[in-house]
N, C-alpha and C positions, 0 to 999 in steps of 0.2 A: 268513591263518588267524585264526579268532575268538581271540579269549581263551578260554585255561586255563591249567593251572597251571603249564604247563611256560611261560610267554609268557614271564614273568619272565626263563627259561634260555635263550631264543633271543635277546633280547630283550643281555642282556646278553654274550655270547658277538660276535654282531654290534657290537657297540659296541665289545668289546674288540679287535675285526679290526679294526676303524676306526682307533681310538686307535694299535696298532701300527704299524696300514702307515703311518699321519700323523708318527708317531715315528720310526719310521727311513729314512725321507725326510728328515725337517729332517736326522735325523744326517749322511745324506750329504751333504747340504748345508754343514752346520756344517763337517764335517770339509774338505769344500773348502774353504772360506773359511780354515780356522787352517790348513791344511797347501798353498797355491797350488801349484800346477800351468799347466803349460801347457792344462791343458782343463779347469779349475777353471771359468772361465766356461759352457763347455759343461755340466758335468757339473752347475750349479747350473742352467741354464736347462731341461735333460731333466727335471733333479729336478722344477721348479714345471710344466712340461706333463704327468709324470708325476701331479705332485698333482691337476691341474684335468684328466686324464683319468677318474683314480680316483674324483674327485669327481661326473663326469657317472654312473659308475656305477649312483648313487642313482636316476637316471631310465631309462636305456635298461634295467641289468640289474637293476632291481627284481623279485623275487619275486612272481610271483602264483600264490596256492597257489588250486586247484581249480580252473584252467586246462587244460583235457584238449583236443588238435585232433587228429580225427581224421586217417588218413592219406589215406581216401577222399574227405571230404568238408573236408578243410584251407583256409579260406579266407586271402586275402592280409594279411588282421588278424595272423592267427594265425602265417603265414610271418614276418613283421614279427618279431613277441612274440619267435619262437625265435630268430633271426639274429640280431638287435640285442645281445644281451649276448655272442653267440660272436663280433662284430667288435668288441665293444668289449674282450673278454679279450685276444684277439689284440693288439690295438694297444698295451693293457698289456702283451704279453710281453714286443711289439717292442720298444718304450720302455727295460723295464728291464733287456734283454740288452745294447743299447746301452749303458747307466747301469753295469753289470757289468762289461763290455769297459772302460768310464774308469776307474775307481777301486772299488776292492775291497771298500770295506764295502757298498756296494750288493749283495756274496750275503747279506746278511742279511734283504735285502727277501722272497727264496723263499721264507720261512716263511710271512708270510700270503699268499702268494701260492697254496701249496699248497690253501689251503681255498677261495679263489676258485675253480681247476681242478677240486676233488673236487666243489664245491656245483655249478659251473655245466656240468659234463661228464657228470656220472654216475660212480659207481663203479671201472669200467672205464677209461674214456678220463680218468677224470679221475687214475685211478692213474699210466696211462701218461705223463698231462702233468708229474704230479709225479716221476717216474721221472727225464722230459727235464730240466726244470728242473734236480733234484738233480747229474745231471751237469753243465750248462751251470756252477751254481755250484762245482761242485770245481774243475774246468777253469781257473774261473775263479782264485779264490783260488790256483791254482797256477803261473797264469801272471804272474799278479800278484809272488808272491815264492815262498817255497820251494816243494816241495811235502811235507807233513807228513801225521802221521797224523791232527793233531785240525780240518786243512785238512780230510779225506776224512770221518773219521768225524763230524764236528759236524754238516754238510749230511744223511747219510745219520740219523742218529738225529732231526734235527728234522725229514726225509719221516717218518720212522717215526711219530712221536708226532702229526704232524700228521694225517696218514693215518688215527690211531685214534681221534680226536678228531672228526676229517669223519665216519668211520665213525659212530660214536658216537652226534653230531648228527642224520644222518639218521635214525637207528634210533629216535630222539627225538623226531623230527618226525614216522615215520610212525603210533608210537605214538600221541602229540597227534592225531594226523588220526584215528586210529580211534578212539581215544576219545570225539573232537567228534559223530563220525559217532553213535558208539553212544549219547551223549548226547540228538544231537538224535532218532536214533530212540524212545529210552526218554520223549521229552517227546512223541514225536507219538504212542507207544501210552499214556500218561497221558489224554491228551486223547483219545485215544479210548475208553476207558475212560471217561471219567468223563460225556462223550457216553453212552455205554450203559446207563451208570446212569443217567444223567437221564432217559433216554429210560422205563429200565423202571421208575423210580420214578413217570413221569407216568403209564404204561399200569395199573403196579398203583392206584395212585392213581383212576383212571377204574374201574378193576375193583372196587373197596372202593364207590366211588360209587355205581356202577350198582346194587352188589348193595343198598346202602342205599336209595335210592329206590326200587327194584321192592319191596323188604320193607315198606316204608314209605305213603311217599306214594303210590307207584301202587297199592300194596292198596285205603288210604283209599279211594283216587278211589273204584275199583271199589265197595267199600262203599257210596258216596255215589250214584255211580251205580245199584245197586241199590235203594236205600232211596226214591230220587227213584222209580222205574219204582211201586216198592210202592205210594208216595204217591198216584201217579198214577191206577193202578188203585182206591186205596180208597173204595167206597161213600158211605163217610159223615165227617164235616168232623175227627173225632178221630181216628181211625184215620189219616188222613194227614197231623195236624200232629204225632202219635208219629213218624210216617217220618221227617217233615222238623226234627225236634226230633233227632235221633240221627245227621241227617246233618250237623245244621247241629254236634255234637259231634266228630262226624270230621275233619270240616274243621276244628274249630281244634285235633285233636289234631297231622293232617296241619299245618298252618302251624306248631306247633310243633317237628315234628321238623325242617321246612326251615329253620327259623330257629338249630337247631343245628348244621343243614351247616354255615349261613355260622359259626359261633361255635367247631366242633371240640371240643365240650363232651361228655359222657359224656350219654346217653340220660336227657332228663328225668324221665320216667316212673320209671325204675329208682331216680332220686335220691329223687324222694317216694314211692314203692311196695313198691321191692324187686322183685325177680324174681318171685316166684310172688305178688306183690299187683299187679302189672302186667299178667300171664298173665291172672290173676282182673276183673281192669277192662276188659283186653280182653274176656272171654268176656261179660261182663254189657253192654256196650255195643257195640263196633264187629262181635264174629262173633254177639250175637246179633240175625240177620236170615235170614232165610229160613227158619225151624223148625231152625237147628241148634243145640241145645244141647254146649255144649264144657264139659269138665269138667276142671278142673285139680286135679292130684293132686302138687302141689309145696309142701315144707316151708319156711316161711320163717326155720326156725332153720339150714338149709344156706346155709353161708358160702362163697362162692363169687368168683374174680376179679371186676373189672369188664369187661372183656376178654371171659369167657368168659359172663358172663350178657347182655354184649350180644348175643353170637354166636349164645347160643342162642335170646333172644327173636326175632331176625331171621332163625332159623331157624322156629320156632311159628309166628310172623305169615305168611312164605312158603306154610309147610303148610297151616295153615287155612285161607290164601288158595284154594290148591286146592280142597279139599277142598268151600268154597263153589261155587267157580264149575265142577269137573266131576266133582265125586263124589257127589252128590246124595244124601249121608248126611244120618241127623237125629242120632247123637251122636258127637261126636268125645272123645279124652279124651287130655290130656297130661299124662304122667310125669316125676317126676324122681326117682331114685335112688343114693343114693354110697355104696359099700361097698369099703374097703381101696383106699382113694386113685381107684377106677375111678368115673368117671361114665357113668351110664347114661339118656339122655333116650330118649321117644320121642312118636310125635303118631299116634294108633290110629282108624282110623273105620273107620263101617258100612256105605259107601257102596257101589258099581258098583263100585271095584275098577278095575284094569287091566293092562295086559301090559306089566311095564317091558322087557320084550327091543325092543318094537316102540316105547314112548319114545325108549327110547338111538337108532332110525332116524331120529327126527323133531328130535334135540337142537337142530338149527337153526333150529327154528319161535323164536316168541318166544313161546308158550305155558312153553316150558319151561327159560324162564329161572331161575324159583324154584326147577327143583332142581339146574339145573349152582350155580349161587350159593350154593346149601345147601353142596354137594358141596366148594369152594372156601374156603368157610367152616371144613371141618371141617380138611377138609385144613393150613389154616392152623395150626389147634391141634392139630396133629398127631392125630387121633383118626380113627375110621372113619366111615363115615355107606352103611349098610345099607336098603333100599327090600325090604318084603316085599309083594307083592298079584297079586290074581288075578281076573278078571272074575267081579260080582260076590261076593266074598270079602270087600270091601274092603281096606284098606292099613295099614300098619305103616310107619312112616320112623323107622328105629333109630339113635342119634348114641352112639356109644363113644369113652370120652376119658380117658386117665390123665391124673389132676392131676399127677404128677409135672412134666410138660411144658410143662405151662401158666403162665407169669409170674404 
């Protein structure tokens, strides 16, 4: 059995069935030796085979706790295991019936003898042995000299007590065993547990990432990629070093934010900008390319998380994303609103418009990653995030957020 807390209680219990059975041996011993007899020699030589029987006990009927042999599938290991300490009880009976039969204080030996019987029989058979015993010892002590009442009753009250005590034991033991059990289950759903959380810590981890570099860097790219094609196309040598002058600006805004992956730092931009002077840096530089003019309509005296004005600018850069590459509008315009703790953003163009019923069929493309990642975004700050548009109508992406919720 492992260790717990009962180990101390078996632990000591066993030691004290030691100590006694070892202790009233020598007494029968001693008591031969100061009172001889004509079988005093016998009775001292059963005594020390008696001890070096009791002693082998320690190997042949050692306990092994979570030993289970089937009865189908029993192998000769296992026949071994059980036989070996029911011939070695045996030869202890024999031994001390003999020892009983010489001299009379040997009925004192059935007391731990009782708990040997109850431990190594079972309940049942092990009652019955202490039942046999009990009388072998009155029989005894009676034959020996008188017969009395504290002859009769002293045998029968130490079955008793012994009996409750076996009893007792085992109830002790099977506790300890259920316990260990429930222990080691309670450590293997720990560990798995905390498996699950690693696991969904790494997945949201990847999720938060993802949605940071499609908001981010892979916009850039796109920008840079555009403004390269612009370049390309342009007639005349100024016209295409404006292209290549506002990409080669992308790209070190883009290297910037990758360098705050690795760093875990709060959005550079926002620390020298602010929210709505960030929005405004983006429109004047990285979305204006193609004829879209972006008009930001955000207060920079609204005091806001950092949290939430990251969420929302990675929500803006998404939109606009769109908006350049399949709305083919020329003015886009982003709101911000707070009135009685409600936040109210939203990112409005004039574009084509489209069918978000037939979006939600295509979620799987990787065009439409900016808006499940919007959508996850909002969702994190507990808020709504509302898609209005209509072929040719263009589009409205509405974000509703009570600052109550928000850290």
């Amino acid at each position: 059995m492992a260790h717990t807390a009962l180990t101390p209680v078996f632990v000591g219990l066993r030691t004290g069935l030691h100590v006694l059975f070892a202790a009233l041996t020598v007494l029968v011993m001693v008591r031969a030796i100061l009172a001889p007899t004509e079988s005093s020699g016998l009775v001292i030589a059963i005594s020390a085979v008696l001890l070096l029987t009791y002693g082998l006990g320690g190997v042949v009927a050692r306990p092994r706790e979570g030993v289970r042999v089937a009865t189908a599938g029993r192998t000769r290991a296992g026949s071994r295991r059980r036989i070996a300490p029911l011939i070695w009880l045996a030869a202890l009976s024999v031994e001390w019936v003999a020892l009983v039969w010489l001299i009379p204080e040997a009925a004192y030996l059935v007391f731990p003898m009782f708990f040997l019987y109850l431990h190594l029989l079972g309940r049942w058979w092990g009652s019955a042995a202490i039942l046999g015993a009990t009388i072998i010892a009155i029989c005894a002590l009676g034959l020996h000299g008188e017969w009395t009442i504290g002859g009769v009753i002293g045998p029968l009250i130490g079955a008793g007590v012994a009996l409750l005590i076996g009893l007792g034991y085992q109830a002790l033991a099977r506790e300890a065993a259920q316990r260990e059990a429930l222990m080691d289950e309670l450590l293997a759903t720990r560990h798995q547990l905390a498996t699950t959380e690693h696991e969904s810590g790494v997945l949201a981890e990847r999720a938060r990432l993802a949605r940071e570099i499609h908001d981010t860097v892979a916009q850039g790219l796109s920008s840079i990629q555009i403004l390269l094609h612009a370049a390309e196309r342009a007639d005349g040598e100024r016209p295409g070093i404006e292209h290549i002058r506002l990409a080669r600006e992308t790209a070190a805004a883009n290297l910037a934010d990758a360098r705050r992956f690795i760093r875990e730092l709060t959005p550079p931009d926002l620390d020298d900008h602010g929210f709505g002077g960030s929005l405004r840096r983006l429109a004047e530089t990285q979305w204006a390319t193609d004829g879209l003019e972006v008009r930001v309509r955000v207060s920079d005296e609204v005091a806001l998380p950092m949290q939430l004005q990251t969420a929302l600018l990675r929500i803006a850069q998404g939109a606009i994303a769109n908006v350049i590459q399949h709305a083919h509008a020329s003015v886009a315009t982003i709101t911000l609103t707070v009135e009685d703790d409600e936040l109210l953003f939203t990112v409005v163009d004039d574009g084509d418009g489209f069918d978000p019923r037939q979006s939600a069929n295509t979620a799987g493309r990787s065009d439409s990653f900016g808006l499940r990642a919007a959508r996850e975004r909002v969702q994190q700050l507990g808020g709504v995030l509302v898609i209005d548009s209509a072929p040719g109508l263009g589009t409205t992406l509405a974000v509703t957020i009570t600052l109550e919720g928000v850290a």
